[in-house]
C-alpha positions in Angstrom: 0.0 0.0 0.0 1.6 3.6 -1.0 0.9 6.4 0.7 2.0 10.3 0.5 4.5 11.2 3.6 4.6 14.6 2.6 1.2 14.6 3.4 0.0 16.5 0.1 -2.0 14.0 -1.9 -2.9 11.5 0.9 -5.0 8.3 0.0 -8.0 7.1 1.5 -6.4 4.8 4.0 -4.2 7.9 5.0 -7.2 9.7 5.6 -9.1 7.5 7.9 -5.5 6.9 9.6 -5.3 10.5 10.4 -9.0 10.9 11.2 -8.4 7.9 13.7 -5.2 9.5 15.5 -7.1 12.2 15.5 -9.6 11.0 17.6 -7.8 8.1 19.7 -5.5 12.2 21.0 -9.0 13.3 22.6 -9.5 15.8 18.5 -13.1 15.7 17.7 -14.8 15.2 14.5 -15.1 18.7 13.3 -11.8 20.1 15.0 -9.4 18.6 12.4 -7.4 21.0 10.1 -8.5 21.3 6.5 -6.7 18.9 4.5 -5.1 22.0 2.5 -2.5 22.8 5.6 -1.6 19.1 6.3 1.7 19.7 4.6 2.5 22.8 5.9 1.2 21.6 9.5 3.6 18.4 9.0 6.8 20.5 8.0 6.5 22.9 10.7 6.7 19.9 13.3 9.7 18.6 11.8 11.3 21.9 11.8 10.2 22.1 15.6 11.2 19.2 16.8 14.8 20.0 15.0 15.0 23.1 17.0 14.1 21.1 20.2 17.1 18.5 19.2 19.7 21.1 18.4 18.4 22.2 22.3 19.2 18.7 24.0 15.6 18.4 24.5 13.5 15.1 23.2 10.1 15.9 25.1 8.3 16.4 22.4 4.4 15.5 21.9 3.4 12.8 19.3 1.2 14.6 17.2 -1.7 13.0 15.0 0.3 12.8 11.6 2.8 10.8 14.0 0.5 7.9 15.2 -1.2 8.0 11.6 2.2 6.7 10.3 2.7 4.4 13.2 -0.4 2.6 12.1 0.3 3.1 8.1 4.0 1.7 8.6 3.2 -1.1 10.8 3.8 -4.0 9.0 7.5 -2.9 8.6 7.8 -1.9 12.0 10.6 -3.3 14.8 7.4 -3.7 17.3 6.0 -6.0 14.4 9.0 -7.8 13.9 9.1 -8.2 17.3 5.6 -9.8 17.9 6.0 -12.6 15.4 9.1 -13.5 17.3 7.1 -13.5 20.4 4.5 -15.9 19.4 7.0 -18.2 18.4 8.2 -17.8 22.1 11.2 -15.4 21.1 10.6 -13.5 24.2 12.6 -10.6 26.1 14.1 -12.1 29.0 13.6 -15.6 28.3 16.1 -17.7 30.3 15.1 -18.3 33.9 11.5 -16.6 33.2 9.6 -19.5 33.2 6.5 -20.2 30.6 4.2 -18.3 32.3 6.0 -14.9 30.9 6.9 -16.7 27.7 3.3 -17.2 27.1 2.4 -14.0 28.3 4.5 -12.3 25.6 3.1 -15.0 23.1 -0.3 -13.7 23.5 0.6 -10.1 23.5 2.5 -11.4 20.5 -0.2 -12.7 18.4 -2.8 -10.3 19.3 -0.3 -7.3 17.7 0.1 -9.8 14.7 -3.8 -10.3 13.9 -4.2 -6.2 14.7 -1.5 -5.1 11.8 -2.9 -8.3 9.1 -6.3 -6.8 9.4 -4.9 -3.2 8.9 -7.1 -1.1 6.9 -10.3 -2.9 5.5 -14.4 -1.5 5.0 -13.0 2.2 5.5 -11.3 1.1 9.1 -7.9 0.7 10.7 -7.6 -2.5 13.2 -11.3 -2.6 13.7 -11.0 -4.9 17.1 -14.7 -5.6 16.5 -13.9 -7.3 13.4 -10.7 -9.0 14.9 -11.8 -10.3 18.0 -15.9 -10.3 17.6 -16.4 -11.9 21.3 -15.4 -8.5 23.7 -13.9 -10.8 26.6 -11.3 -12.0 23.5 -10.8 -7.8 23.0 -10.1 -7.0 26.1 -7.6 -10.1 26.4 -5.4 -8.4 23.4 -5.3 -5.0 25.0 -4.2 -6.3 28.3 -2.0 -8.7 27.3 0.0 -5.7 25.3 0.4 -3.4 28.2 1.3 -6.3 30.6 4.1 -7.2 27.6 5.2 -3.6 28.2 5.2 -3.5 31.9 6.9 -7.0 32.0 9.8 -5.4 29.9 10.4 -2.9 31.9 10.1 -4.4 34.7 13.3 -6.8 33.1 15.4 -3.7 32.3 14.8 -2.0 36.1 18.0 -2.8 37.9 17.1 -4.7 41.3 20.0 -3.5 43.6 22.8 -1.2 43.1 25.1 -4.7 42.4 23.0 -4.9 39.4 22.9 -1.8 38.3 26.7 -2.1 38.2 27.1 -5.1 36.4 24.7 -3.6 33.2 27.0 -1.1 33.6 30.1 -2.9 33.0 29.0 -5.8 30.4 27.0 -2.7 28.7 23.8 -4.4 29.1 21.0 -2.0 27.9 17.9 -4.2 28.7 15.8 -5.2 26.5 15.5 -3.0 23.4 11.4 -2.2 23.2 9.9 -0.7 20.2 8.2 2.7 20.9 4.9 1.1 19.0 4.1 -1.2 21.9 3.9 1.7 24.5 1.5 3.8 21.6 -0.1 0.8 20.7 -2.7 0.7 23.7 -3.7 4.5 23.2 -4.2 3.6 19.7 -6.8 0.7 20.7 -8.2 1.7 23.1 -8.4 5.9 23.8 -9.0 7.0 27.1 -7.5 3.7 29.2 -5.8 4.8 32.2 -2.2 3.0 31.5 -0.6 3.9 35.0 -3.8 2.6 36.5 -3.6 -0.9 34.6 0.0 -1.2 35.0 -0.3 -0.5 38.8 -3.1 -3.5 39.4 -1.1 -6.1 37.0 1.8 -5.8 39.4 -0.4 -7.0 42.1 -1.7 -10.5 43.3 -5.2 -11.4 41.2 -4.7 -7.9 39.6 -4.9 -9.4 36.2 -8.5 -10.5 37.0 -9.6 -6.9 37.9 -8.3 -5.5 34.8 -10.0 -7.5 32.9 -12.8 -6.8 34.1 -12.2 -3.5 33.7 -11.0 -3.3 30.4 -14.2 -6.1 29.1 -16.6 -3.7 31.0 -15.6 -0.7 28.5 -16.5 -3.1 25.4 -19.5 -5.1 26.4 -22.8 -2.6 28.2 -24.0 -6.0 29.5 -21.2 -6.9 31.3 -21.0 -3.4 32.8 -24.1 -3.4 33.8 -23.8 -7.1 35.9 -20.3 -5.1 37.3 -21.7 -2.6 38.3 -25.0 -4.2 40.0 -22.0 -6.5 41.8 -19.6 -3.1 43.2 -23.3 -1.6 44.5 -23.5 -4.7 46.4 -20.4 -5.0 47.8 -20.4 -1.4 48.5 -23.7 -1.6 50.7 -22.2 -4.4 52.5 -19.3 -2.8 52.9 -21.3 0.6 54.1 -23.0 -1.4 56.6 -20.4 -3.9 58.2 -17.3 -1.1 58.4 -15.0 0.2 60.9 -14.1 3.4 61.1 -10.8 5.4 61.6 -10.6 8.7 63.5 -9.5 11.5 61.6 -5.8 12.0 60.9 -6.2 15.6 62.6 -4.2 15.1 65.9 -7.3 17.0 67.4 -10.1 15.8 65.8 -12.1 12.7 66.8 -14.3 12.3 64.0 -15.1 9.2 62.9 -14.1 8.6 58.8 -15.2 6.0 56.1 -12.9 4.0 53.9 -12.4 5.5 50.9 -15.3 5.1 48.4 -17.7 4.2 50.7 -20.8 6.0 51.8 -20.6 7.2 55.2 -23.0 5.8 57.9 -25.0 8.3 59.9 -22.7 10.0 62.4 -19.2 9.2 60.4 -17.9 11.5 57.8 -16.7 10.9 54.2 -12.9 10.2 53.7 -11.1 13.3 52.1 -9.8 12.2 48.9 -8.3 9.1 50.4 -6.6 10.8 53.3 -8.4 9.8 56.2 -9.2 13.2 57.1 -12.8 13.8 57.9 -12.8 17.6 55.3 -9.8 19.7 53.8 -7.9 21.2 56.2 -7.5 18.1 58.8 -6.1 16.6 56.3 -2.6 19.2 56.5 -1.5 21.9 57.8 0.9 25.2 57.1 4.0 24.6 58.4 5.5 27.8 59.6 9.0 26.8 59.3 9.3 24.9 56.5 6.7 27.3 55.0 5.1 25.0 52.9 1.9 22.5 53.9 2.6 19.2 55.4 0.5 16.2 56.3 -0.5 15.3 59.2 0.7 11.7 58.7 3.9 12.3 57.2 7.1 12.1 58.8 8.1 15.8 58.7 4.6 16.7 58.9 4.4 14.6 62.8 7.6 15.9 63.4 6.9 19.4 62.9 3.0 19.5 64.1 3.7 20.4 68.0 6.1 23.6 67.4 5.5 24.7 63.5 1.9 24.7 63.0 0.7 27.8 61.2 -3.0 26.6 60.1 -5.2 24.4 58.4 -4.2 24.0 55.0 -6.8 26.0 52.9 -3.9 27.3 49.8 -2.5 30.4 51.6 0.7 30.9 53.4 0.1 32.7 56.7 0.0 36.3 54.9 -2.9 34.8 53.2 -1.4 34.6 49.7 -1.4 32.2 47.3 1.0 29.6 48.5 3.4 28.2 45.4 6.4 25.5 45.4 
C-alpha cells in the first residue's frame, strides 16, 4: 500500500489513519485542520522538533500525523517484527522466566500480529470488533499488550545497586522495546488509564480486575452485571465497616474508607486521606513554610512547634502559597 508522507495527496487509508489518530488524541470530529494545511502543519513539526534537538531536548508531543504513520508503517515496524518473534516464544528475558511470561508475551505477541494483518479494510484501521468479535477475546489483546510492556520494563529495572553495576560494566541496555508497543494501547483503546492498569497487573489477582475492567468498557451487558455487583459490595461494605478517627491530631471524627458511603454519624474520607474535610487533612508549616500532612514524617515531626493553620492554599499572609 503507497501512501504520500509529505502529506500533500494522501489516499483514502491515509485519511481515515489520520482521522483515527485524530480522535484516539482526545480531537473531535469537526476540530481537524483542513486537508489543505496538512503539509504545511507536517513540515512545521519537523522543523520544531529540529529546533528542540539542536536544544538537547527530546520531550516532544506525538502529534496525530505521528500515530497515523505508526499505524500506516506497521507492518515494517521493529514492534511487528518483534511480535511474530514473540508468538513463536522469542521472548525478552527468556532464560530463567519461566512459561508463564513466555506465554504471556506470546499472546501479547499474536494479538499485535492479527491487529496489523487486518490493517485497513471496510473504511477502518484494526477494527477490534472485526478481529476479536467476542469482547472478553478484546479485552484479552489489549491487556495482554500493556502487561508485555510493563513485564519489559520491569526486566530492564536494575534490582540492587550490584545490578545496576554489572549492566554497567558488560554494557547491558535491557531489552531494546519498540516505541509502538507503549503507543499501541492508546491507539486501541483511547482514554484507558495505563498507570492505572500497569499498577493493578503488578499485584496478586490484579490481572482479574483489569479485565474486568477493560471487558466492562467493550460489552454494556457486562457493565451493567459489574456494576449491579460493586453496588452490592459497597452496601455491605457501608453497613459492616470500621471506622478510623481522623488524621487531625485534634479531631475525633469518625471517617469512612475510601469510596464508601458514610453511615449516619461518620464523615466521608477526604480524597483518600483519612481526614474527615480539607484542612484536617494538613496543615501550614510555619517553618518549613510550605503545607505538610499530618501523617507524614516531617509533617508529625513538625506538628507540635510549627503549625501555622489548616491548609486552605494560603501561606500565613494569606497569599497564594506556590512551590
Amino acid at each position: 500500500m503507497e501512501f504520500d508522507f509529505s502529506w500533500k495527496e494522501p489516499t483514502e487509508a491515509q485519511i481515515a489513519a489520520l482521522k483515527h489518530a485524530h480522535r484516539c488524541l482526545g480531537g473531535k470530529k469537526g476540530d481537524l485542520p483542513p486537508q489543505a494545511l496538512w503539509h504545511r502543519l507536517v513540515l512545521a513539526q519537523a522543523s520544531g522538533r529540529a529546533h528542540m534537538v539542536d536544544c538537547d531536548r527530546y520531550d516532544y508531543e506525538l502529534s496525530e500525523f505521528d500515530l497515523a504513520e505508526l499505524m500506516l508503517t506497521a507492518d515494517a515496524s521493529l514492534w511487528y517484527t518483534q511480535a511474530k518473534a514473540w508468538v513463536k516464544g522469542e521472548t525478552p528475558g527468556r532464560e530463567g522466566r519461566g512459561k508463564d511470561v513466555i506465554k504471556a508475551f506470546q499472546v501479547a505477541g499474536a494479538a499485535a500480529v492479527k491487529i496489523v494483518e487486518r490493517g485497513y479494510q471496510d473504511g477502518k484501521w484494526w477494527d477490534l470488533e472485526q478481529i476479536f468479535p467476542h469482547p472478553a477475546a478484546r479485552a484479552l489483546s489489549i491487556v495482554s499488550i500493556i502487561e508485555a510492556v510493563r513485564l519489559v520494563d520491569l526486566m530492564d529495572t536494575p534490582t540492587s545497586a550490584g545490578d545496576m553495576l554489572l549492566r554497567a560494566i558488560s554494557d547491558d541496555l535491557g531489552t531494546v522495546l519498540s516505541q509502538g508497543w507503549r503507543l499501541l494501547p492508546k491507539l486501541l483503546m483511547p482514554g484507558l488509564n495505563m498507570g492505572k492498569i500497569k499498577k493493578l497487573l503488578s499485584q496478586p489477582n490484579g490481572a482479574a480486575l483489569v479485565m474486568a475492567e477493560v471487558t466492562a468498557r467493550l460489552d454494556p451487558a457486562f457493565r451493567k452485571r459489574l456494576s449491579a455487583v460493586r453496588r452490592g459490595v459497597k452496601a455491605k461494605l457501608h453497613e459492616t465497616y470500621e471506622p478510623t478517627e481522623c488524621v487531625h491530631p485534634e479531631c475525633e471524627n469518625q471517617v469512612a474508607p475510601t469510596g464508601i458511603k458514610p453511615r449516619e454519624g461518620h464523615h466521608k474520607n477526604y480524597r483518600g486521606t483519612g481526614a474527615c474535610r480539607r484542612g484536617h487533612n494538613s496543615y501550614f508549616c510555619t517553618k518549613c513554610q510550605a503545607p505538610h500532612s499530618f501523617v507524614s514524617k516531617i509533617g508529625r515531626r513538625h506538628y507540635p512547634e510549627h503549625y501555622g493553620k489548616e491548609w486552605d492554599g494560603l501561606d500565613m499572609e494569606g497569599d497564594k502559597w506556590s512551590a
